[in-house]
C-alpha distance (Angstrom), angle and dihedral (degrees) to the residues before:
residue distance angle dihedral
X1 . . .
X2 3.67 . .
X3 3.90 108.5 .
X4 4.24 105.9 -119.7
X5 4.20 121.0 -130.0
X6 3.52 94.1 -172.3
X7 3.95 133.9 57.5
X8 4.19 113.9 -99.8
X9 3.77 112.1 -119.8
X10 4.12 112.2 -170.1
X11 4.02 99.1 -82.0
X12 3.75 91.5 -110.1
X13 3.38 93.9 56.1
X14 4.25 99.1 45.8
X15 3.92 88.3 43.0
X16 4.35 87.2 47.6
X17 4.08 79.0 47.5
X18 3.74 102.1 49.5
X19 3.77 94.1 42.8
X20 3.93 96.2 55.6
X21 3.53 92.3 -116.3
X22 3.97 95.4 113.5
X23 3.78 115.7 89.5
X24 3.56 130.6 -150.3
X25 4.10 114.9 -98.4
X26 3.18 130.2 -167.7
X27 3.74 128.5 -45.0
X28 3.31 139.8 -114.6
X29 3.56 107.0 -90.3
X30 3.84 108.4 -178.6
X31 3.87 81.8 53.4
X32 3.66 85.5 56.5
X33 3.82 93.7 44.6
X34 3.70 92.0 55.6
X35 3.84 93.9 43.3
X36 4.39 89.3 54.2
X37 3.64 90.3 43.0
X38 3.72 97.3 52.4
X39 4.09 89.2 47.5
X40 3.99 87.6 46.4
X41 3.84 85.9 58.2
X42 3.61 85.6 37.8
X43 3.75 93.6 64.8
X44 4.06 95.9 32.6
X45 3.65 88.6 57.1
X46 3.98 97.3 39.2
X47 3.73 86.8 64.0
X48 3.88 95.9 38.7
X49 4.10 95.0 62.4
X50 3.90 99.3 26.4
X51 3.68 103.3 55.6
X52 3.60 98.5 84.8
X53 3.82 97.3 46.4
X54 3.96 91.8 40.2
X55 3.85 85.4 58.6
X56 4.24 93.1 39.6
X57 4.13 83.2 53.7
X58 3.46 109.3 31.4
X59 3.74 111.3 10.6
X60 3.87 89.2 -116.1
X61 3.65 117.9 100.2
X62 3.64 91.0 -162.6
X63 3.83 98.6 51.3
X64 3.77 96.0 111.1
X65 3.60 95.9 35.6
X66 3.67 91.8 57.6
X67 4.09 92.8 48.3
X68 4.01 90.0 48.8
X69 4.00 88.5 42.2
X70 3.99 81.4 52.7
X71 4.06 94.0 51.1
X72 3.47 84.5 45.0
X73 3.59 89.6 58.8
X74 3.72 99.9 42.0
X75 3.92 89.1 35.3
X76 3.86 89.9 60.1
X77 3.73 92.9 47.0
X78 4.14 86.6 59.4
X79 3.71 89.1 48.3
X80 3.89 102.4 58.7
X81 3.68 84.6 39.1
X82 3.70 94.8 60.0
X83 3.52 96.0 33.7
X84 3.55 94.0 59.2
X85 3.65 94.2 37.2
X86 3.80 123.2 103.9
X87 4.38 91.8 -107.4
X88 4.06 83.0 -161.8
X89 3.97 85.4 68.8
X90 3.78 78.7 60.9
X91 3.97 93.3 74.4
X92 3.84 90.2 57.2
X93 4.25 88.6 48.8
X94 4.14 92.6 45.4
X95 3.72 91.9 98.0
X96 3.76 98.7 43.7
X97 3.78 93.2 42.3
X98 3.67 88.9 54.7
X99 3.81 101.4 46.4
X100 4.01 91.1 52.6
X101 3.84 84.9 50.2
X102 3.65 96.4 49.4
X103 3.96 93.3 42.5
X104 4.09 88.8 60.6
X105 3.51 92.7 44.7
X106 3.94 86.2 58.6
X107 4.05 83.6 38.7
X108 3.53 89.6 56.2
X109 3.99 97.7 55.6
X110 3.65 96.2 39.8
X111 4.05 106.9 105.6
X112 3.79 114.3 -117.9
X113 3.92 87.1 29.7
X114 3.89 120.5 65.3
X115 3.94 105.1 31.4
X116 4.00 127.0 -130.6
X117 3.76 129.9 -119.1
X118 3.48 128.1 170.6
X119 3.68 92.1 -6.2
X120 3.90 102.0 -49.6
X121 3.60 135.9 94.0
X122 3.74 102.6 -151.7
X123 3.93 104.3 128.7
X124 3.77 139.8 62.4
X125 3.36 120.8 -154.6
X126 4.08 128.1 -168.0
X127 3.94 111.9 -155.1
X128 3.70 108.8 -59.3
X129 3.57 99.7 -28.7
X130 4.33 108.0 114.6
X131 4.09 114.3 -84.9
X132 3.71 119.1 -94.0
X133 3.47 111.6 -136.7
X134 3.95 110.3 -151.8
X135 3.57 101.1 -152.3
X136 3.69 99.7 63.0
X137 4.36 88.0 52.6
X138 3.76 81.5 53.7
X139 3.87 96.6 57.9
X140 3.62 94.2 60.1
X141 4.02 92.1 37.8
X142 3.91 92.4 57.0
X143 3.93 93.7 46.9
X144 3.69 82.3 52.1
X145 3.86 104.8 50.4
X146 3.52 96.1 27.7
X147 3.75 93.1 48.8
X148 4.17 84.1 52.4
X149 4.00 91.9 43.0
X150 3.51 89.8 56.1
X151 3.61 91.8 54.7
X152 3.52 99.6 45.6
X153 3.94 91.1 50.9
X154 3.80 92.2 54.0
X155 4.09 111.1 171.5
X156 4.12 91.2 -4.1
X157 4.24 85.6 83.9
X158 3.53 84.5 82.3
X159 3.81 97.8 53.1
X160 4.34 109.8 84.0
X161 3.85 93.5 -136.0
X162 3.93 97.1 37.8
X163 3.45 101.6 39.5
X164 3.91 123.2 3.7
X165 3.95 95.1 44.4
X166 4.19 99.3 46.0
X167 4.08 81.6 39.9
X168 3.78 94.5 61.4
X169 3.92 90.5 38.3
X170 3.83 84.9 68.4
X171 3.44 97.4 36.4
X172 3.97 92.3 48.5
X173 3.89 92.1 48.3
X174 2.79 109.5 52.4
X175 4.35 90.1 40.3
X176 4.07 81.8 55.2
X177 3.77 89.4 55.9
X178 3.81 97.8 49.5
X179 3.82 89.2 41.1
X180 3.70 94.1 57.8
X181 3.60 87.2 67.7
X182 2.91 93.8 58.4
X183 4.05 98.8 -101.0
X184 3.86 114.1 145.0
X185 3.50 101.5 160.5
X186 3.92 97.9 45.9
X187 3.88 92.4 46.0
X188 4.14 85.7 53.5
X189 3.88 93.8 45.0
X190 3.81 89.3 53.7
X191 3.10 97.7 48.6
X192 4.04 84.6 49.5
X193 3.39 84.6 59.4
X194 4.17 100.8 47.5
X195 4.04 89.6 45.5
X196 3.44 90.3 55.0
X197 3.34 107.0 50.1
X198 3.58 86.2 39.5
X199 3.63 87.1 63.3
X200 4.34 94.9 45.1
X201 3.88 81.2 49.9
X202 4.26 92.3 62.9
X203 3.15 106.4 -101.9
X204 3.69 125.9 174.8
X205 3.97 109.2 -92.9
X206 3.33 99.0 -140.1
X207 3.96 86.2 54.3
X208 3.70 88.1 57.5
X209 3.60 94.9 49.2
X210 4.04 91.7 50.0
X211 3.75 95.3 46.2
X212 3.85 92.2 47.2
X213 3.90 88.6 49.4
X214 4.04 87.0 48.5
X215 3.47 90.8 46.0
X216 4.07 95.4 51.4
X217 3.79 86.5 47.2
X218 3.80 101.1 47.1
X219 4.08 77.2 48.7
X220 3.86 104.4 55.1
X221 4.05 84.9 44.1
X222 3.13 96.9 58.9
X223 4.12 93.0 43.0
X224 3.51 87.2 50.7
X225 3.92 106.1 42.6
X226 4.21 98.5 32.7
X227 3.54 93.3 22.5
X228 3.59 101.6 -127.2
X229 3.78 111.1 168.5
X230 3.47 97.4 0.8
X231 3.91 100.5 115.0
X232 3.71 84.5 54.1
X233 3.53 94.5 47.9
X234 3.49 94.5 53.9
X235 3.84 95.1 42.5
X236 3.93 86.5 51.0
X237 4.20 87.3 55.1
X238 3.48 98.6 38.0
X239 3.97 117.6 15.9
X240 4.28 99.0 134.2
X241 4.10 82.8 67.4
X242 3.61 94.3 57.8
X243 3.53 101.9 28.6
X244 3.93 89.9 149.7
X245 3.48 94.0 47.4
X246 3.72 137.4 28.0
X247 3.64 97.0 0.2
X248 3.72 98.4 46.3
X249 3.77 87.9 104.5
X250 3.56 96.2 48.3
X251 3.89 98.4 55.2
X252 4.02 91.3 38.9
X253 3.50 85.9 59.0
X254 3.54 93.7 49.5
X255 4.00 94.7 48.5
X256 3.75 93.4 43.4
X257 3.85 84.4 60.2
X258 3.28 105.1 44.4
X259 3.58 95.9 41.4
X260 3.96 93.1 73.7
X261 3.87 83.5 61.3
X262 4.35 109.1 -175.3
X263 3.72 101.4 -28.3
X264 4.09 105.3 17.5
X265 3.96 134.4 -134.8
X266 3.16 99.0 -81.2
X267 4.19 143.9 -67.2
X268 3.88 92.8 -68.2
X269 3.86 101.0 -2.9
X270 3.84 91.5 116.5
X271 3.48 120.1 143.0
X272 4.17 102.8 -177.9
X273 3.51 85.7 58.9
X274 3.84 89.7 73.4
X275 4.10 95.1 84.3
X276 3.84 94.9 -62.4
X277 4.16 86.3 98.9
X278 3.34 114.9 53.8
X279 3.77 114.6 -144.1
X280 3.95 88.0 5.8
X281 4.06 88.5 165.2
X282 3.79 94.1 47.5
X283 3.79 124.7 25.4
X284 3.63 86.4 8.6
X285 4.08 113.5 46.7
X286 3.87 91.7 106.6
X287 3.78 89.5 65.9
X288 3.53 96.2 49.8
X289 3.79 91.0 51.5
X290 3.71 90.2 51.0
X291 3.97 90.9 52.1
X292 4.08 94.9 43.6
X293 4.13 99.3 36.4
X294 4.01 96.0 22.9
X295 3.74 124.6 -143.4
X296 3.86 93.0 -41.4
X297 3.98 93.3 58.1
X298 3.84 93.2 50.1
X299 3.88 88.2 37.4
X300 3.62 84.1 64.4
X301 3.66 94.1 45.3
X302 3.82 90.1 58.1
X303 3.95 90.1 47.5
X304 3.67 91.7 51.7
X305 4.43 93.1 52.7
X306 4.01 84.8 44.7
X307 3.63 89.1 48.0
X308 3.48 96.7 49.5
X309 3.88 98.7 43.2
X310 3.83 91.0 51.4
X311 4.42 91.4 46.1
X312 4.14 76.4 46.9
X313 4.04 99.4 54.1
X314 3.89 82.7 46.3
X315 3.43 84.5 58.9
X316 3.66 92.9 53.0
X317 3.58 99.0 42.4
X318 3.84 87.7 56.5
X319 3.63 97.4 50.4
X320 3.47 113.4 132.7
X321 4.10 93.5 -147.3
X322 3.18 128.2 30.1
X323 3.98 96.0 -118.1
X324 3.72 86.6 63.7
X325 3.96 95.5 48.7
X326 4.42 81.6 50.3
X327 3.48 84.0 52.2
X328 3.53 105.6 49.6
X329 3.75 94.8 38.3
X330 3.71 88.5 55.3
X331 3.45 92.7 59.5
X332 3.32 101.4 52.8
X333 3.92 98.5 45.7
X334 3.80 81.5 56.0
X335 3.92 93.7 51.9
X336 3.67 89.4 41.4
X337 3.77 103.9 45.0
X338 4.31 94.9 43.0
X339 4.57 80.8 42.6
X340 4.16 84.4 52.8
X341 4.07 95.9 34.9
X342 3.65 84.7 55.8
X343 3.76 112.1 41.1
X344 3.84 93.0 35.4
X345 4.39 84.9 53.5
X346 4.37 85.7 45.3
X347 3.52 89.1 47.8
X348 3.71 104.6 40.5
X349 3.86 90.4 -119.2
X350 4.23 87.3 126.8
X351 3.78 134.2 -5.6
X352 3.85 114.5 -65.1
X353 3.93 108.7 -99.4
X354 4.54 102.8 -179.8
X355 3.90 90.9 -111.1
X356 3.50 105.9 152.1
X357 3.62 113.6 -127.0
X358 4.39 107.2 -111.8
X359 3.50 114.4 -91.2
X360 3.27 95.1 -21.3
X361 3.95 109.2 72.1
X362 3.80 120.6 78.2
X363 3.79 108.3 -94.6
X364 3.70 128.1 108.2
X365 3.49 100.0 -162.5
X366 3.50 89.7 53.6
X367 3.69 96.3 38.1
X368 3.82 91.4 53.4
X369 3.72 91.7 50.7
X370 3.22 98.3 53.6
X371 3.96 106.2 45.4
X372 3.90 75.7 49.5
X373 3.65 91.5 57.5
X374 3.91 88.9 46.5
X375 3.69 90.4 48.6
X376 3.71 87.1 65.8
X377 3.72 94.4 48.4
X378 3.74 85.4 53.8
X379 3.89 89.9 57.9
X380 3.82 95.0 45.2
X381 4.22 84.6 58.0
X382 3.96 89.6 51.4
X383 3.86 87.3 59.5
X384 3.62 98.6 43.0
X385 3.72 126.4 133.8
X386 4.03 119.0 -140.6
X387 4.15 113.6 -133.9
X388 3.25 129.2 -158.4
X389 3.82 90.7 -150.1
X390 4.25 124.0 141.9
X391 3.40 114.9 -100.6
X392 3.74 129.5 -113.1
X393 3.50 132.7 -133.3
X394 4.04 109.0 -117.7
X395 4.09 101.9 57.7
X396 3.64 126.1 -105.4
X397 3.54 99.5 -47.0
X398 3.98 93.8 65.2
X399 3.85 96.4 36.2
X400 4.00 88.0 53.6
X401 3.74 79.3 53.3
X402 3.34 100.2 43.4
X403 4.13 91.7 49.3
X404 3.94 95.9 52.1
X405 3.85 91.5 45.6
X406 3.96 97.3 49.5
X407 3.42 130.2 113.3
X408 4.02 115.4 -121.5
X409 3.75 110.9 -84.1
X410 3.83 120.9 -158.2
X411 3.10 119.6 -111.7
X412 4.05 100.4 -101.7
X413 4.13 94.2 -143.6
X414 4.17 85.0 63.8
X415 3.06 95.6 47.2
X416 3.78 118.4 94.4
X417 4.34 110.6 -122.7
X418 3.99 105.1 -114.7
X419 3.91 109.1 -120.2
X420 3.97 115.0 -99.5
X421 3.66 111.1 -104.8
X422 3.65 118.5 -118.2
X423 4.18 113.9 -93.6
């Protein structure tokens, strides 16, 4: 039996789907709850750990409040607009998408365009308007195309000079565009994001499992010939003997969080906030929220991401096409991997890498991407089709899996009942 790359919506429904003739229902509104709520906090907590160095820079204690408040704004805009937008329209836009993102990447690292600060070019700015930073517009734009290239390529993923090969072209361009920044973490997290949908999409395991080891390789070469990274590495291994110097950040991070203790010191009564955390609204915020709100307010932090990346692999899983279960499972491996990039770096679980936490972190560029990106989740859940399928032990994660790997089944009410065999 032919092996199937996409999920298997009831006929009616996938021919209804392919023909335009299926509307978009209702979304998926604890999805949406989650997504508001985690903004909310966003903007609460923006304000809570910026104050003091939005007054120390600018004389305006609400400086970065307003900005994120702005991206909110702008951010929430993007989401209706996507969620109420046809996301199969999106296969037509891939390319164009794409090409804009790639053209301010180059922007970006052309001299007398982006501007530097604190040793990397990674914005653009235009007058007085807020900077632009490239890398978050290319997030969304790679979920996009490579979500439609995928698609497009059908079975040929599994073929080296048809699939793998033109697959890590993309991938590695756009990485060595991001990492001529410099941008380590952002260049790993996309390529997070292309390997895994790479995987969802059928590839070859063995394909996976080279590319990865590439990947790791390409990584540690560049860490140890350029550099990259390293200071953080080595303030991740060994902060306590610099504890001055390069792993100042580290333990600050780790006091400010376990200072709150269960409950917290209060909504705004942070004291490492005042200088002792660098970047405290940025790389920083979860720290601050476990030393206001204590280990119950971050707890519920963490139960909001896994809540939303389980209602979002439901979303994929239910996809009537397989472009929209790309989509949606790009999305979420982008949520997820910045959410664990972040945390683990707060909480000393792996070396700190400057991904912003989702939604949450100050950042409009990245804010506004992102609720973008979820706006197009939300539209993939107002076309989904209901199965009545088994379930499978391992969660959504291994039953989306399990669905785009599967051979075709028949469908059991064609297919005639064998006779009982005699006793």
């Amino acid at each position: 039996m032919a092996r199937a790359n996409v999920l298997n919506p009831p006929t009616v429904g996938r021919l209804a789907f392919q023909t335009g003739e299926r509307h978009g229902g209702a979304p998926d509104w604890p999805l949406i709850a989650a997504i508001l709520t985690l903004t909310l906090i966003g903007l609460i907590f923006v304000f809570s750990s910026s104050f003091a160095v939005g007054q120390q820079l600018f004389g305006d204690p609400q400086h970065f409040a307003i900005r994120q408040l702005l991206g909110a704004g702008i951010g929430t805009i993007a989401f209706l607009f996507f969620a109420y937008f046809d996301y199969r329209r999106l296969r037509f836009w891939s390319p164009i998408v794409m090409a804009a993102a790639v053209l301010l990447l180059l922007a970006v690292i052309t001299p007398g365009v982006g501007f530097e600060q604190n040793g990397a070019r990674r914005w653009i700015q235009i007058g007085s308007a807020p900077p632009v930073q490239p890398s978050e517009v290319a997030k969304l734009a790679i979920v996009i195309y490579v979500a439609a290239w995928l698609t497009s390529r059908g079975d040929a993923i599994r073929h080296v000079t048809l699939g793998v090969i033109p697959f890590a072209a993309i991938i590695g361009f756009v990485g060595f565009l991001i990492m001529a920044e410099p941008d380590l973490g952002t260049a790993v997290t996309i390529t997070v994001i292309g390997g895994g949908m790479f995987f969802v999409a059928g590839a070859a395991l063995k394909h996976i499992l080279v590319m990865t080891l590439s990947g790791a390789g390409v990584l540690f070469a560049i860490i140890g010939i350029f550099g990259y990274g390293l200071d953080r590495f080595t303030q991740f291994v060994s902060a306590e003997s610099n504890p001055e110097g390069g792993g100042f950040q580290v333990l600050q991070l780790l006091i400010a969080l376990g200072s709150g203790g269960l409950t917290g010191v209060g909504l705004g009564e942070s004291r490492q906030k005042f200088f002792y955390v660098p970047s405290a609204h940025t790389d920083g915020v979860f720290a601050i929220i476990g030393e206001e709100v204590g280990f119950l307010g971050a707890g519920l932090i963490l139960l909001l991401f896994v809540f939303l990346i389980y209602r979002g692999l439901r979303i994929a899983q239910k996809a009537p096409d397989q472009f929209g279960t790309l989509l949606a499972v790009g999305i979420v491996i982008w949520i997820a991997t910045q959410a664990f990039f972040n945390i683990g770096g707060v909480t000393r679980s792996i070396p700190l890498t400057g991904i912003p936490l989702p939604f949450i972190s100050f950042g409009s560029s990245a804010l506004i991407s992102t609720l973008a990106g979820a706006g197009i989740l939300v539209s993939v859940s107002r076309y989904s089709i209901e199965r009545n399928e088994p379930k499978h032990d391992g969660g959504p994660a291994k039953r989306l899996r399990d669905y785009v790997r599967r051979p075709e089944r028949p469908n059991p009410a064609e297919t005639p009942r064998a006779e009982e065999e005699p006793a």
